[in-house]
N, C-alpha and C positions, 0 to 999 in steps of 0.2 A: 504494500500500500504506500505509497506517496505520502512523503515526509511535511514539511513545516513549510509555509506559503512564502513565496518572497518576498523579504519587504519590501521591494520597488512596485510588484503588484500590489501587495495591500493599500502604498499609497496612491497608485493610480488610480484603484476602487472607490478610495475616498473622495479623490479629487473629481472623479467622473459622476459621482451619487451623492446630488445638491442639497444638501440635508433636511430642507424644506420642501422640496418634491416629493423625497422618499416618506417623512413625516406627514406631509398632506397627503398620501393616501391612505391614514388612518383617521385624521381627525380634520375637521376645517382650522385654519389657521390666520387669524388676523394680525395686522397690523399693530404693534404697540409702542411704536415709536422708538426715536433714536438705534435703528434697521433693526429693531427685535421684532418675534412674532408671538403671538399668546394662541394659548388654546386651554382645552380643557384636557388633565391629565389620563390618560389612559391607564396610569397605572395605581390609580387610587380614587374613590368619588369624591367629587367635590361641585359644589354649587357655581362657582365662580371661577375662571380659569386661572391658574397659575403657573402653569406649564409653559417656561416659554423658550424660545429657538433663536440662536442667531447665527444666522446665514453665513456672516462676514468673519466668524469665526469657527462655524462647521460644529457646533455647537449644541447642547439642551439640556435645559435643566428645569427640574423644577420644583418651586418654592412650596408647596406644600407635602411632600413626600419626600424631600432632599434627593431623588433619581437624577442622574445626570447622565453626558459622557456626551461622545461622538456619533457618526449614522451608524458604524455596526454596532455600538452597543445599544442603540435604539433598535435595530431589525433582533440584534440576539434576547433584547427582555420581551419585545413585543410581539414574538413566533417561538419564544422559548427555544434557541439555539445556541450549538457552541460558537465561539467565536470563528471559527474556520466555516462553521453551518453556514453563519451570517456573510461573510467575506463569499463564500461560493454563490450563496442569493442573488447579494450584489452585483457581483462581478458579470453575469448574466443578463442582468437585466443594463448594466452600461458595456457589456458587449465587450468585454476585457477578459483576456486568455490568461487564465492563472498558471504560474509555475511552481512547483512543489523540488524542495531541494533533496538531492540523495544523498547516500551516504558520503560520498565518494565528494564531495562539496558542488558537482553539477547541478543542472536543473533539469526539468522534466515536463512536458506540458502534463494537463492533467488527466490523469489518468483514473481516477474514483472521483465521485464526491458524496457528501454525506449522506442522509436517512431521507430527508426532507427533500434536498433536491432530485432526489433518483425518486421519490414518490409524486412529487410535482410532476417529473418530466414523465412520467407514467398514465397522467390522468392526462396530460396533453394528446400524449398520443392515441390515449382511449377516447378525447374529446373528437379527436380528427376521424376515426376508426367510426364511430357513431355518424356523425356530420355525413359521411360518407356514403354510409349502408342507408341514411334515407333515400338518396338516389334512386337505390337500385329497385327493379323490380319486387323484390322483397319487401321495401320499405313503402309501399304502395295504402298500405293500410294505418299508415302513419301520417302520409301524406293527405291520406284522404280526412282523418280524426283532425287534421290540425287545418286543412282547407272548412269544414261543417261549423267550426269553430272561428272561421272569418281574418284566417293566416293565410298566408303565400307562403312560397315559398322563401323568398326575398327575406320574410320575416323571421323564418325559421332558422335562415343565416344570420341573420342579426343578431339571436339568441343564441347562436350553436346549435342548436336542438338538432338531437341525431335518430337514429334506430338501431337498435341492439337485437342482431339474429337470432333466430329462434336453435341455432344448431348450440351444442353445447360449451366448447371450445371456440368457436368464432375469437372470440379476442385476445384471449390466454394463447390462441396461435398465431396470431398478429403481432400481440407484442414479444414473444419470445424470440421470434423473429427480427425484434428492435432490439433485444438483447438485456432486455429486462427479467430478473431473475423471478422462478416462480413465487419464493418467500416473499418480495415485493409486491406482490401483483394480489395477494392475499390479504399482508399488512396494510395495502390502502385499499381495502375492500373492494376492489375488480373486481378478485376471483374467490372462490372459498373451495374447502376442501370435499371431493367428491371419494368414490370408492375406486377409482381407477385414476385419481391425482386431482389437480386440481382443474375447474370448470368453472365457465361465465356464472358472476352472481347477477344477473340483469339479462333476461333470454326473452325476444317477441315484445318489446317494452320502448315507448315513444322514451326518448332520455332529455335530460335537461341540463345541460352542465353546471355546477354551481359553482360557485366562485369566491375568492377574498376581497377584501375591499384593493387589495392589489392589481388585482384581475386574472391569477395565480388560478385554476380551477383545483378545487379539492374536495370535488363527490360531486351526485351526480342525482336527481330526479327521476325516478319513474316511474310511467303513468301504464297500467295496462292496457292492451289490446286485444287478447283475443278470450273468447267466450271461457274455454276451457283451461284458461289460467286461474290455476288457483287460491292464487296467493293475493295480497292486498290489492288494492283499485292503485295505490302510487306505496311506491316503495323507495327508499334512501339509500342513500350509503350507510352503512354503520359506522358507529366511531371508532377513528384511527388517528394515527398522530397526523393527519393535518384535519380532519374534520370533525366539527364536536357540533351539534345542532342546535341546541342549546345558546353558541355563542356566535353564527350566520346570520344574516337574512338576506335571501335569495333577491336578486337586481342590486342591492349596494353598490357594486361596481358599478354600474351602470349611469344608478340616481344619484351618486354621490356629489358630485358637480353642482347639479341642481337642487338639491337638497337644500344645500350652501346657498345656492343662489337664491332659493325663492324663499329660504326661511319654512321649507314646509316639507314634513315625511309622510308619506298619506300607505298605511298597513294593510297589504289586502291579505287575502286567504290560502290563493294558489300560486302556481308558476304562469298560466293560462291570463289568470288576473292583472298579472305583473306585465305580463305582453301586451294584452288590453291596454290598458292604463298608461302605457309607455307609447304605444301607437296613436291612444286617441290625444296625445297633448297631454298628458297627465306625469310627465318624466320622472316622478319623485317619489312613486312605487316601488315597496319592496315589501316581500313574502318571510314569514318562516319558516322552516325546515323539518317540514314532521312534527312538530311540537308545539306546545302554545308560545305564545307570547310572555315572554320573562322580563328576569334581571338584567342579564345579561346585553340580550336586544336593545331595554333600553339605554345600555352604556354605551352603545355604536352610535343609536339615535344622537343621543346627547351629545356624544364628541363631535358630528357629522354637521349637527345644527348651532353646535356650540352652544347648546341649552343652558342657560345664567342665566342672572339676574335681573337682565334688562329685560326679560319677560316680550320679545317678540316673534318670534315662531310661532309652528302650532304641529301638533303630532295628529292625523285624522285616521281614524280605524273605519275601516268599512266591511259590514257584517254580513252576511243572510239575514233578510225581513223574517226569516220562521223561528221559533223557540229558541234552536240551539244558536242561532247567531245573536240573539238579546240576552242570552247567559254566556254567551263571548264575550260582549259588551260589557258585559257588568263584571266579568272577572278583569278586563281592561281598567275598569272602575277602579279596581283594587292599589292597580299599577299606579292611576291617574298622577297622584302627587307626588311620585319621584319623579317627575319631570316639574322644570321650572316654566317649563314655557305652555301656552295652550293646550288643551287637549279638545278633541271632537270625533263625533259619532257620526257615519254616512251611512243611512240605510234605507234601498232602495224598495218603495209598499210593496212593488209586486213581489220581491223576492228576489230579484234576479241580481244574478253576484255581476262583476263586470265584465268581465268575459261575454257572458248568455247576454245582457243589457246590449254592447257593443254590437252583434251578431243584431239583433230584434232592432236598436235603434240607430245606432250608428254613435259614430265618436263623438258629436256633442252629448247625447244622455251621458255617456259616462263624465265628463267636464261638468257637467250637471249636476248626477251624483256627488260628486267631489264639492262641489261650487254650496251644495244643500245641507252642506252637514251643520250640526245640533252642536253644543258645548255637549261633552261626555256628562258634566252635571247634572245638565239639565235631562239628558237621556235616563240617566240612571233615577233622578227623581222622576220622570212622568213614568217612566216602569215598574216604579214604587203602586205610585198613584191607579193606574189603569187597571190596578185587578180589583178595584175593588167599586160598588157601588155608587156612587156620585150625587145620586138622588136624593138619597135618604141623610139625614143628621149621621144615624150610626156611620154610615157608609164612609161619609168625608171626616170624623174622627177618626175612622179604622185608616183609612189613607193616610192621614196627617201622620199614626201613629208610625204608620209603614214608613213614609216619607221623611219623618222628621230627622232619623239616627242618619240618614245619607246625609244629609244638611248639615248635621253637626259635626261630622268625621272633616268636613272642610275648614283647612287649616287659616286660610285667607281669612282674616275675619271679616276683612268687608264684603267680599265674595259671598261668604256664609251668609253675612244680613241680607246683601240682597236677593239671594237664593231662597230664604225665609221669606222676602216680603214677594216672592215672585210665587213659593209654595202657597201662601193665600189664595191669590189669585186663579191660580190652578184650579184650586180646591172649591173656589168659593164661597169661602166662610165669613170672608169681609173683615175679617179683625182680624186686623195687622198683631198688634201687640198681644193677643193672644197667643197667637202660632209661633210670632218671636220670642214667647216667654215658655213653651213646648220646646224649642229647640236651646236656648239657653239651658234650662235643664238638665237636657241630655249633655251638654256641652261641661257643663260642670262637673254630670256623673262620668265623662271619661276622661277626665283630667284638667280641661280645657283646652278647644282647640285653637289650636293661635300661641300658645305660652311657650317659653322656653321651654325646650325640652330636658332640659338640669334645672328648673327650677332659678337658675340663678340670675343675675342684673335683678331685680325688683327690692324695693324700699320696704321698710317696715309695714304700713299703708294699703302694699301691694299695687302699686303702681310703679311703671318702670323705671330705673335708675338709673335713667340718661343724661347726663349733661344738658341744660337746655331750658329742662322744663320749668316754664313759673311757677314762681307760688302760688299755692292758690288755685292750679287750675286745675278743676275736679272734669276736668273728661277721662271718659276709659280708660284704662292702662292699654295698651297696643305692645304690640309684637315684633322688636327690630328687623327679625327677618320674615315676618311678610313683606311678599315682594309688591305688595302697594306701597309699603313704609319704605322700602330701597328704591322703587321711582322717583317715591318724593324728594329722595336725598341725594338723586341723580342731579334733579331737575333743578334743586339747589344749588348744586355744586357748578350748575354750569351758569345759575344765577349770578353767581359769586367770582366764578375764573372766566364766564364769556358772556357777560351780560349782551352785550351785542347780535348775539344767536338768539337771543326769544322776542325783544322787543316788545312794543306795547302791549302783544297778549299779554303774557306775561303778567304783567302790572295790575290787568283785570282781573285776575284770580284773586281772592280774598285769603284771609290769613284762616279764615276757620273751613277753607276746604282741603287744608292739610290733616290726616290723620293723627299724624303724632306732635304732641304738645308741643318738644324742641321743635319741629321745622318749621310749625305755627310763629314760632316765637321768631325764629330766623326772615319767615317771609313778612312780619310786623318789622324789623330790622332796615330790608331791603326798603320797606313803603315808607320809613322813615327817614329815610337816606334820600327819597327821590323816587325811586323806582328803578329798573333797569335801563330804561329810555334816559334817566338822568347820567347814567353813568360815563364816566370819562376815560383818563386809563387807569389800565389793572393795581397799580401801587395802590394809585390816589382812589379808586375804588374801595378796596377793599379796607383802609385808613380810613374813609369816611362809615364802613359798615361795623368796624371797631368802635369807633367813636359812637356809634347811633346805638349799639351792643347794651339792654338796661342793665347787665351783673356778669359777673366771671362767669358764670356756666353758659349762656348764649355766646359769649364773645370767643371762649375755648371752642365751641360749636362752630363760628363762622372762620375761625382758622384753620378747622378742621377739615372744611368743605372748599378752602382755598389753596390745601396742598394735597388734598385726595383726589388719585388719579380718576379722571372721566371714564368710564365704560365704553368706551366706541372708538374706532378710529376716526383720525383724523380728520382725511377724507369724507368720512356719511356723519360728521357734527353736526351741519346744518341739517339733514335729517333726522336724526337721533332727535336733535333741540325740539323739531317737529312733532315726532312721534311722540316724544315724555307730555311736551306740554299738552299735545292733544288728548293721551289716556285721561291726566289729572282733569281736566275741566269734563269730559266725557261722565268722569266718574262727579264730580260737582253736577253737573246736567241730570245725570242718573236719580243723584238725590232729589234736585227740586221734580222732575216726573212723579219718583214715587210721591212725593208731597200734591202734587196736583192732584195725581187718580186720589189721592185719599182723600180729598178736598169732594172729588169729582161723587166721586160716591156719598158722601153726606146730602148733598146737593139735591133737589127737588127738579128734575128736568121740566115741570112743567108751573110751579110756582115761584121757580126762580130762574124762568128761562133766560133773562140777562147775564146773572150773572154764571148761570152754568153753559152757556154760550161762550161767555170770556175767558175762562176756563177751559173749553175744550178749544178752542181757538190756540191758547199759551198750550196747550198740551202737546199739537199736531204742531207746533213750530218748535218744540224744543224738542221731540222726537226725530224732526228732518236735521238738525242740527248735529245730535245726537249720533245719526247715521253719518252724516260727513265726518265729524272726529272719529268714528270710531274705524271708519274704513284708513284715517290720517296714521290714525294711532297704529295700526296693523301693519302700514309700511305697504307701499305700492311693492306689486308682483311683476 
């Protein structure tokens, strides 16, 4: 076996594999200024990205898990390899002939290389071998399964999508032929052992190649075809050292660009789905692997969307309309809050997944579908609601009762209240403060949702113990890391270091449509200073917001918000500034609606036609409004 790498190729390896190309194809990666990049770490969760990269130095590390080093020590922690594993990856994919030194102090091109790479180059060639046999006459009924289904062929290449012969050996004699040994061919689930050696694990079976987010295939999809098979409708690869199902999702390669780009990862069912969805305009498709919807999954999502704090993407599941795709749903439900950014529910009444949709209507229904999806909340609360009678008194307590503990598990407390006063409405009970005081409840009896989870930062009091907050001021305690309370301290921040980015909106916002008591106090600070419209430059700014500052705990506050890094790059500021301020008055908006309809309801439509007129008039103009922020706030597509 071939000795120790050279180190003239190792460092060609390095120089030719751009540490941020090879690292962006695990996670999205921005901008962080002075040429670093940030992302979210791959190798520990975390809310907020700390992982960062620098190019100019071939470089990464990062700041919440202390992981560092160079690109092979990035490819060897993040594919679990040896260093020479890593070095061999590399050097293939930048197209560099490694030499291994001998005894004798010569060199040798390469002649082995490790576990991984000989199982990659394995499934390549089994990818090609598939690809292939669709052609043939044989694969006729594969062609025909994936034509009824509203494929070409065209597309079928686009995917890979191959067919796998019905004879027994078909690939086990292909590939031995390429010189792949049969231990191999077993180890990455090709082949498995038979009573005369080993024989294809995939025989008469439409195949699907699956893929890394590298675009590396390691396993393989298949869908049955013919009557008298009797094994599963789709069968996998089993796990081997490159595929764990568990830890895929089928089209990633693909959508991951887009992902990125449009801020949106939309989860369908199948691989059929995925093709769908990618065909009709939908690019940001991707499937799981035999298995449900996990942990894992959502740690690709999160890196991919760069899922933080700034709360602007959205993760969209789209189910089956029958039973079992609304207890999909709701085990989704489960996941919801380990994501920081949106979550939504797409489910099509008639039932039809996307695939069958595309076929019956063509590729706007499916953009449709997609375009029509529900907050996952709100799904799981009217699923609450809909089993039960509506009609009757008993009926809509029994719902409320069903409905209320979903309500409460929601950690956002604003969210929560408005989910509460939107649960009324549903219901029809008309009393707001009733059902808000059902869900409070529950909210107490499991701990409180919204609170720190150690209990810790809170006052004797029980109110939070932030720097900031006046005396005196008895609203709720709040929860620093809801990600409403982190908007506002965005939007502050950029009050403070770019006043210039918000302008006279800005200044219309009032001090009590902040959540949390400090930022209230901070944006009384700002209005006392002038406003942002007043501001001049940044020294003489921020000196005059010192000055305006009434006690040490706000002023400690507005210095804090003057050297805390901004969330956003450089570049998308002036969106960013766009987006925050649009969410915050959205949600100010939000409030005075629900004050309306509750106004609107007390009201006599026909005794007090004036003024319940004046009223529905302000109602239907701060709802169009409402809609314009809210589309602001989500960031154009």
């Amino acid at each position: 076996m071939a000795g120790r790498i050279r180190n003239e190729d190792i460092a060609l390896v390095r120089e030719r594999s751009p540490i941020d190309a090879v690292i962006g194809e695990y996670l999205q990666l921005r901008n962080a200024g002075g040429g670093n990049l940030k992302g979210l770490c791959p190798f520990h969760d975390e809310k907020s990205p700390s992982f960062n990269v620098t190019p100019a130095r071939g470089l990464w590390y990062c700041f919440g898990c202390a992981a560092g080093g160079d690109v092979i020590k990035f490819v060897q922690e993040i594919d679990h390899l040896s260093f020479s594993e890593a070095v061999e990856r590399l050097a293939v994919k930048a197209g560099v002939q490694l030499r291994y030194e001998e005894g004798t102090g010569g060199y040798t091109p390469r002649q082995d290389s490790g576990q991984r790479a000989r199982l990659l180059d394995a499934h390549r060639a089994a990818a090609e071998f598939y690809a292939e046999r669709l052609q043939t006459p044989e694969g006729g009924l594969g062609r025909k399964f994936l034509s009824e289904r509203g494929f070409e062929l065209a597309d079928a290449a686009a995917f890979g999508v191959g067919f796998a012969p019905r004879e027994w050996e078909g690939l086990v004699r292909h590939l031995r032929g390429r010189g792949f040994a049969d231990r191999d061919l077993i180890m990455a689930g090709l082949a498995k052992e038979g009573r005369r050696g080993p024989m294809d694990r995939f025989r008469g079976r439409l195949m699907w190649p699956i893929r890394d987010l590298s675009g590396d295939v390691i396993g393989f999809g298949a869908r049955k075809l013919y009557d008298e098979d009797d094994g599963p409708k789709y069968l996998n690869t089993p796990e081997s050292p490159l595929f764990h199902k568990g830890s895929v999702l089928y089209g990633a390669d693909l959508a991951k660009k887009e992902i990125a780009r449009r801020r949106q990862a939309v989860v369908v069912e199948g691989y059929t789905d995925v093709m769908a969805c990618h065909l009709s305009g939908v690019p940001t498709a991707v499937a799981t692997c035999g298995t449900s919807f996990g942990d894992d999954h959502i740690k690709i999502l999160r890196r991919l969307l760069m899922d933080q704090d700034e709360f602007r993407g959205e993760v969209i599941f789209t189910f089956d309309g029958d039973s079992a795709g609304q207890r999909a749903a709701l085990r989704a439900f489960a996941d919801e809050q380990k994501f920081v950014t949106q979550t939504f529910v797409a489910v099509q009444p008639d039932g039809l997944d996307p695939c069958d949709l595309r076929v019956r209507q063509g590729d706007a229904a499916v953009r449709d579908l997609v375009a029509s999806r529900v907050p996952l909340f709100e799904f799981a609360i009217r699923s609450a609601i809909q089993q039960h009678d509506l009609d009757t008194a008993e009926g809509r307590l029994a719902a409320l009762d069903a409905a209320a503990p979903v309500v409460a598990s929601i950690k956002d407390r604003a969210l929560r209240q408005m989910y509460a006063v939107s649960l009324d409405r549903w219901l029809g009970i008309m009393d707001e403060q009733f059902v808000l005081g059902r869900v409070r409840e529950l909210s107490a009896r499991r701990g409180g949702a919204g609170a720190p989870a150690n209990g810790r930062g809170r006052t004797p009091n029980g109110r939070q113990g932030v720097p900031g907050t006046p005396a005196g001021d008895e609203r709720p305690a709040f929860d620093p890391a809801d990600p409403e309370v982190l908007r506002e301290r965005e939007l502050l921040k950029l009050a403070v270091q770019w006043p210039a980015l918000l302008g006279p909106e800005f200044d219309q916002v009032p001090a009590d449509a902040f959540i949390a008591p400090p930022h209230a106090a901070v944006r009384q600070v700002i209005a006392s200073a002038g406003g942002v419209t007043a501001a001049g430059g940044s020294a003489e700014w921020v000196a005059r917001l010192l000055e305006q500052a009434p006690n040490d705990q706000v002023r400690a506050l507005v210095t804090q918000l003057g050297v805390e890094p901004v969330h956003a790059a450089q570049e998308s500021d002036d969106r960013y500034a766009a987006e925050l301020l649009a969410r915050i008055q959205e949600r100010q908006l939000t409030r005075l609606i629900t004050e309306l309809k509750s106004k609107l309801q007390r009201l006599n439509p026909a005794e007090q036609a004036e003024e319940y007129n004046r009223v529905f008039g302000d109602l239907v103009a701060y709802e169009q409004q409402r809609r314009v922020l809210r589309e602001r706030g989500l960031g154009s597509q």
